[in-house]
C-alpha positions, 0 to 999 in steps of 0.5 A: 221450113213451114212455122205453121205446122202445114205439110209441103204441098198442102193448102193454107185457107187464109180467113179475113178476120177483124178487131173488137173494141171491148171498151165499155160503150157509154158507161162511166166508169170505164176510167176505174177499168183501163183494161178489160179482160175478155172470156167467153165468146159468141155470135148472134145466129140472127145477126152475124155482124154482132157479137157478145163478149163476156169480160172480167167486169161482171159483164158481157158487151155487144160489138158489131163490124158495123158503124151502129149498134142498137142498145143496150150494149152492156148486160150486166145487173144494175150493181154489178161487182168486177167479178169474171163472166168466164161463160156465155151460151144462147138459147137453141131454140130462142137466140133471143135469150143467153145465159152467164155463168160467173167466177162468184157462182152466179147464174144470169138469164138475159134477153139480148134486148134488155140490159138488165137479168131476166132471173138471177140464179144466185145461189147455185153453186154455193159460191163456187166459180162456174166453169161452164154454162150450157144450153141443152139442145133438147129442151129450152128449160133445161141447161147443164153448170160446171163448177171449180169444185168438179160438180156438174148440176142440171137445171129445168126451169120449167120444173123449179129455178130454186135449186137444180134437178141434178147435182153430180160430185166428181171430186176423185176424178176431176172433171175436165168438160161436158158436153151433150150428145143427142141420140136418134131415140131417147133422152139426151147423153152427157158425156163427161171427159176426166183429167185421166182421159177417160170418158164416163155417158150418162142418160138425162133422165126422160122425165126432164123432156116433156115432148108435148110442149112446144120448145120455144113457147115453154121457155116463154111460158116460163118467164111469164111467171117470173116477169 
């Protein structure tokens, strides 16, 4: 019998696949964490030998399959608490740029070529662990927060970074997981999955998609005001 749960004379693709070391690369205190626990996983579009991994050290590490790596192989803030980086995503129109999400409700916005945060969002979520952090693939500023407390919340940089656009409470239902839809016309769709297995579409609203700024320049154009 097959443990694999494949059918006789169906076909099996084996893919070679490779470790990462998730040690901290050239960090001192790496005695005080013997063992590091990963969460979030992505590879670099323009790079596909590197690698970002999120760990529960308030951090995300850089790896790569080859021998060198470029710095800075740790994103992290400068005092950063052992605190869970559950989630990671980049940029869909600049890979330069991810964001985090961690377990004490912080936002960070890095740039894969400086170690440090961009912009720290720190009162997002009132504290509450994040779930789930999106880019949005309609517009550069705009990404979607899920939290342990069943909220999602929708951010525009380009409109304000003090607090989101939107926030939706679904404390009744529980929310399980978002994710977006593009239409052929018209705003983006957010579909939104229940623990009860229902699906509930909601429209993002057109006024948070200026279709007459450049994607890629908007994001910048937002950083230069804050750097």
């Amino acid at each position: 019998s097959s443990g694999i749960n494949a059918e006789y004379g169906g076909r099996v693709k084996l893919v070679k696949s490779a470790l990462i070391n998730v040690n901290f690369p050239q960090n001192p205190t790496v005695d005080l964490f013997p063992e590091v626990r990963t969460f979030s996983f992505r590879q670099s579009f323009t790079d596909t030998s590197l690698y970002f991994v999120s760990t529960d050290q308030g951090s995300v590490l850089k790896a790569s399959r080859n021998q060198s790596i470029a710095q800075p192989t740790v994103y992290a803030p400068e005092f950063s608490p052992a605190t869970i980086v559950g989630s990671l995503d980049f940029n869909k129109f600049n890979w330069k740029y991810f964001l985090t999400g961690t377990a004490d409700g912080v936002i960070s916005l890095y740039s894969v070529d400086r170690g440090e945060p961009l912009v720290i969002l720190d009162r997002s979520t009132r504290g509450r662990p994040i779930r789930t952090v999106k880019w949005s693939r309609s517009s550069s500023t705009l990404f979607y927060v899920m939290d342990s407390a069943n909220k999602f919340y929708l951010w525009d940089l380009s409109e304000r970074d003090s607090t989101p656009l939107v926030i939706e409470s679904f404390d009744s239902r529980g929310l399980r997981s978002f994710t977006e839809m593009l239409p052929s016309a018209g705003p983006p769709v957010v579909v939104f999955t229940f623990k009860d297995g229902s699906l509930e579409a909601h429209h993002v609203k057109k006024s948070a998609i200026r279709a007459d700024v450049d994607n890629v320049s908007k994001l910048e154009g937002y950083l230069a005001t804050v750097l």
